[in-house]
C-alpha positions, 0 to 999 in steps of 0.5 A: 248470184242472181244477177250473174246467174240468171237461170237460177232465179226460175227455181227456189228450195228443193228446186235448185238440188232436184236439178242438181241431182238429176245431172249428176245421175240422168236417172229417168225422164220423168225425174222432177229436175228433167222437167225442171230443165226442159220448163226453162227451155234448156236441153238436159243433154247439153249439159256435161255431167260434172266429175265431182259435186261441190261440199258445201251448199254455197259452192254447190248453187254456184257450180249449179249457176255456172253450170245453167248460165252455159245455155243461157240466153245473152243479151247486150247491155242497153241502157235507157232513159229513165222517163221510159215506161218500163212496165206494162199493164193489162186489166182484163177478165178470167177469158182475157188473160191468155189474149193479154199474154200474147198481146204482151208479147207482140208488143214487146216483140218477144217469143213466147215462152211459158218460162216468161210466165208466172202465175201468183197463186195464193201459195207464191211465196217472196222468194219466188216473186224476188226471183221474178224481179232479179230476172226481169232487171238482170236478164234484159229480156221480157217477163210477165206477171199474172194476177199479182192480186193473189199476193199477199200483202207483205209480198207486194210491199216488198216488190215495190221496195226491190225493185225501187232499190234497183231502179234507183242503183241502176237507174239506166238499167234496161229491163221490161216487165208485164203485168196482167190482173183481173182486179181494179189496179187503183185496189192493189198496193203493189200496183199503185206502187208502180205508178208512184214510181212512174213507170208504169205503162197501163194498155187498153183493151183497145191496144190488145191483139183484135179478135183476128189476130189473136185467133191467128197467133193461137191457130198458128201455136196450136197444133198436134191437137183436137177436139172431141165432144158428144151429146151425151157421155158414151157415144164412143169418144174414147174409143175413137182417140184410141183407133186415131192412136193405133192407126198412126201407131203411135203410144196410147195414154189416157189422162183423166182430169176432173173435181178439185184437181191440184196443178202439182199433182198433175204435172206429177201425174203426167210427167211419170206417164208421157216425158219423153216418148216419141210417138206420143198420143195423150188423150185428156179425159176432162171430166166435171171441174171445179176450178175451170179458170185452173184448167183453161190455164193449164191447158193452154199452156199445155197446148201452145208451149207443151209445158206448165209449172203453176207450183213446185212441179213442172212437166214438159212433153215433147213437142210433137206429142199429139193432145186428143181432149174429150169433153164431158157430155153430162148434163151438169158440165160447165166445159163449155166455158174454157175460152181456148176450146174454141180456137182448136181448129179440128173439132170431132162431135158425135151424136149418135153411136156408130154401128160401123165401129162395133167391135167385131173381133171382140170374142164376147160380141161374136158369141152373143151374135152366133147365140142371136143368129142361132135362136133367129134361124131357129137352129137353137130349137134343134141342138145346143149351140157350139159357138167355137164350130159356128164362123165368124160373123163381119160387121154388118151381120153381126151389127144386125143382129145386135141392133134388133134384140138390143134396141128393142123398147129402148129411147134411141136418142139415148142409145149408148156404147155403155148401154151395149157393153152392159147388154153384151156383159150379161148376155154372153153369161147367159147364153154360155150358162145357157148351153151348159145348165143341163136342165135346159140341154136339147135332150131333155126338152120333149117339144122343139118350140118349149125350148124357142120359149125358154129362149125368148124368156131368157131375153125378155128379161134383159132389160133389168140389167140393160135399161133399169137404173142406168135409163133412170138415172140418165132420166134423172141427170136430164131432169136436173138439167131442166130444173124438173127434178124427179124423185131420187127413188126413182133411179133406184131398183126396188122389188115392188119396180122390178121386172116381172120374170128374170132368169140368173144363172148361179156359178154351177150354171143352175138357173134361178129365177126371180119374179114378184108372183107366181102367175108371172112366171111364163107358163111354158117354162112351169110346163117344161120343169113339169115334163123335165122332173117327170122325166127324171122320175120325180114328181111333177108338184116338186117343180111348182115347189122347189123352182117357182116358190111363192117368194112374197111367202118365203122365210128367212131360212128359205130365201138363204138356201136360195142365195145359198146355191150361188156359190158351193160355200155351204155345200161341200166345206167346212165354216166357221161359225164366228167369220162364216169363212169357207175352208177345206172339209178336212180342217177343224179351226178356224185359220183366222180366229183363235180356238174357233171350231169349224163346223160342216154337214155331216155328209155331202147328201142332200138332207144332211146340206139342207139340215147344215144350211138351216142351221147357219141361216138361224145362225144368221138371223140374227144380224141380218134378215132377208126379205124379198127385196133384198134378195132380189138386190143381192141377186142383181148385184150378182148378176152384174159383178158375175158379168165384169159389171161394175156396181153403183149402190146408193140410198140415204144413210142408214138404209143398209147399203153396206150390210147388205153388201158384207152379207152377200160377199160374206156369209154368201159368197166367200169374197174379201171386202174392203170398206173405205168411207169417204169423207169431206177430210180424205185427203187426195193422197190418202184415196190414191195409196188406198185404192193402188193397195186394194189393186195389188190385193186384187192383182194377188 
């Protein structure tokens, strides 16, 4: 059947019935069998669907032959002389094969195909290794065999002994064959099988394609394609492929790319995401690699023939997709070492952020300017701030006035979109918490300029959330990648490096404040709660007790009513004392533990709470102690998810990441958490399923 049937020696197994199955049902493009048809350059259109399948396995492969052999090449039937040398060989390196590929090709005067190519990995198998030599004898066309040294051993002695059993049948049968190997040739057995057979055509180096040539058959295959790096991750890549896109209104689609990635995987991923949209823009967000000789390969396969098969999946794009690749820019990347990259012709590199391209219709960004531009008026002095009422600001305003609160104190050479994503996050929580925390309304500050103080308070104490930690790890990564590690504590927040003033709002809008002494707190704002509580009626020394506390001399209970006011959990509901889940006042049982009684204040009064809260805090002690520093951890991670900012915990094992983590989400918040442990034995698929289930749960 092979030798009549040509086009099926390109499929095994489950292969030949996923084809199968997409001509009789046309379900999607992204249908494997789709790929499988596009792989070998036959048009899935030009196949007429049949009336009927076939009962028996045997019938059906030979419908499924007759029905691929319809747009399979022919060819007239040569023969030659048996002297004739019918197999070339190319040794090269890793960087060479893709020159010896080509080289091959030119050679034997033969178009370029990925389905004239494959590759032997260690899981190729007999089946597909007889397939390859039934098409190179049968097919009287050009094929090509890359690293056969992956064979196995049994393998490759059944490769010599099928192809000497046809030679010797039909010895003036016309058949050509390449094979390019990065091993010495005299250590494979297959290989000197060959030259036992004297058939075997070995080329140099020196009869390869030269460097000028090679790079004008690569300039003339690649195309629709271009490079993005920078000189440090965050400066804006990504944000430029996706404008490129938009402009030439095209469809977005981002690919990510990076560790031990498996070839099967990602034909899968691909094919579902972009298989047969016109219009199409694929951004590949290469990141860290550990196979790169895997990915030059796949991307040069991807880039000159739009389609790649190294396994059992195979995916083809439309050959006018558009391929923008990013670079990772982290000190530790090894990308540099893809061969093909350097023969893409259109090269973006960035070094620096581009003002220009801040976002301006962005509402966040324009209500952190309009807050900048009233506090750099001193409108913000006068009266509370309405943004909705205050117009739009253009690029070159709005960039100013980022850029001199932004940039302040900060290394511009490490200045990043990252960075600015972060200021802004936080700063737009502030600012809006700002305005609608009464304490801080115009009415009740006595003197303009104490609230110009508060403001300026209020900004100093941004470098915690836009600088630390971030700063310190980049300094870390560039220490690595000049052999003068610092210390790994370094990156870490700690109380005793924290900044010394910094202002948090609560999800009320109350305002909390952390500092590491009392003599840090600015004295303007001790003033100001001073003439605020007199005001009100109160007396002053509360605002010195209740708002600046000696936290070095808190308890456990008193660091819990602080976390307390983060959320109204402990004020107006009811908890069970087993889970210390929240639930309506009026509910007596717990909904999740069996016979579990609900406990609440006894009224929404303020000694009634503070006697509820102490109670839980007792309660809790026992399995968890707060302290100043992490209080102050749990306030930072607050801050940041509060403001969409995505948190990276780390420290050695066992030093309490996770509890900390299950008390703050827990006991103080009322969030559901999920704890997944990665390991050395998580398995690819594992990790996916897991992290879509946490989205829908997420999404619900």
């Amino acid at each position: 059947m092979y030798e009549t049937h040509i086009n099926l020696t390109y499929f095994s197994g489950n292969q030949l019935w996923q084809i199968e199955d997409y001509i009789y049902h046309r379900s999607s493009f992204s249908h494997p069998g789709y790929h499988l048809l596009k792989f070998i350059g036959t048009d899935p259109n030009s196949i007429k669907k049949p009336n009927m399948k076939q009962p028996s396995p045997e019938d059906r492969l030979e419908n499924l032959g007759h029905l691929l052999s319809r747009g399979q090449e022919i060819f007239a039937l040569k023969q030659e002389s048996l002297k004739m040398k019918k197999c070339f060989l190319v040794e090269t390196t890793n960087e060479g094969i893709l020159r010896g590929i080509l080289s091959l090709f030119s050679l034997t005067k033969t178009e370029p195909s990925v389905y004239r190519i494959l590759y032997c990995t260690q899981r190729t198998n007999w089946v597909q290794v007889r397939g390859f030599i039934y098409r190179c004898f049968h097919s009287k066309s050009f094929h090509q065999l890359i690293r056969p040294e992956f064979l196995s051993q049994s393998v490759q002695d059944k490769f010599i002994s099928l192809l000497r059993k046809l030679v010797e049948q039909k010895s003036f049968n016309f058949f050509r064959m390449g094979i390019i190997t990065t091993n010495p040739p005299a250590e494979q057995h297959m290989i000197n099988g060959l030259q036992s057979m004297q058939i075997l055509n070995i080329r140099r180096d020196s009869e390869l394609l030269n460097k000028d040539d090679f790079a004008k058959i690569l300039e003339q295959m690649i195309r629709g394609c271009r490079l993005f790096t920078s000189r440090i991750a965050g400066l804006g890549k990504s944000s430029a492929i996706r404008h490129i896109a938009k402009e030439s209104n095209m469809t977005y689609v981002k690919f990510p790319i990076s560790g031990d990635f498996d070839v099967d995987i990602l034909a899968e991923r691909l094919s579902s995401k972009c298989s047969q949209i016109q219009q199409l823009a694929i951004h590949l967000d290469i990141g860290s690699i550990h196979n790169i000789q895997q990915l030059n390969e796949v991307l040069y396969c991807l880039l000159l023939f739009r389609s790649f098969r190294f396994g059992q999946v195979a995916v083809s794009i439309p050959t006018e997709t558009s391929i923008y690749i990013e670079l990772d820019a982290s000190p530790q990347s090894s990308l540099n070492e893809i061969s093909l990259l350097q023969h893409i012709p259109s090269l973006a590199h960035v070094e620096y952020i581009d003002w220009n391209n801040i976002n301006v219709k962005n509402s966040e960004i324009q209500t952190v300017a309009k807050y900048l531009q009233a506090i750099a008026t001193k409108v913000i002095i006068k009266q509370d701030v309405d943004v909705s009422s205050i117009k739009e600001l253009d690029a070159i305003g709005l960039s100013r006035l980022i850029q001199n609160y932004f940039l302040q104190n900060k290394n511009l050479d490490f200045i990043t979109w990252t960075q600015l994503s972060i200021f802004v996050a936080v700063f737009y929580r502030l600012f809006i918490s700002f305005s609608l925390c009464s304490f801080f309304s115009v009415k009740w500050v006595p003197r303009p300029e104490l609230r110009m103080d508060l403001v300026q308070t209020l900004l100093r104490s941004s470098n915690q959330f836009t600088s630390l930690s971030v700063e310190a790890v980049r300094k870390q990564q560039r220490a690595v990648a000049t052999n003068k590690p610092e210390e790994f504590s370094d990156a870490i927040v700690r109380w005793d490096t924290a900044q010394p003033f910094i202002l948090i709002f609560t999800d009320t809008h109350e305002p909390l404040f952390i500092y590491k002494r009392t003599k840090d707190i600015p004295p303007a704002l001790i003033e100001y709660f001073k003439t605020y509580y007199q005001a009100t009626g109160q007396k002053k020394e509360l605002a010195e007790n209740i708002m600046f506390p000696d936290y070095d001399k808190l308890s456990h209970v008193e660091f819990f009513i602080k976390l307390a006011s983060l959320s109204r959990k402990y004020f107006n509901k009811s908890i069970c004392p087993k889970c210390f889940r929240q639930h309506e006042y009026k509910d007596r049982q717990c909904a999740r533990c069996v016979n579990v009684d609900l406990i609440r204040p006894a009224s929404f009064n303020h000694s009634d709470v503070m006697i509820f809260q102490i109670g839980i805090a007792e309660m809790l002690k026992t399995e968890y102690v707060l302290t100043p520093d992490n209080f102050v951890k749990m306030l930072l991670i607050y801050m940041r998810v509060q403001s969409g900012i995505p948190v990276l915990i780390m420290g050695e094992t066992g030093c309490g990441k996770t509890a900390l983590i299950q008390f703050l989400c827990q006991k103080i918040l009322d969030d559901d958490l999920e704890v997944f442990r990665m390991h050395a034995g998580v398995e690819v698929e594992k990790l996916i399923t897991i992290v879509q289930s946490y989205k829908k749960q997420a999404q619900e």
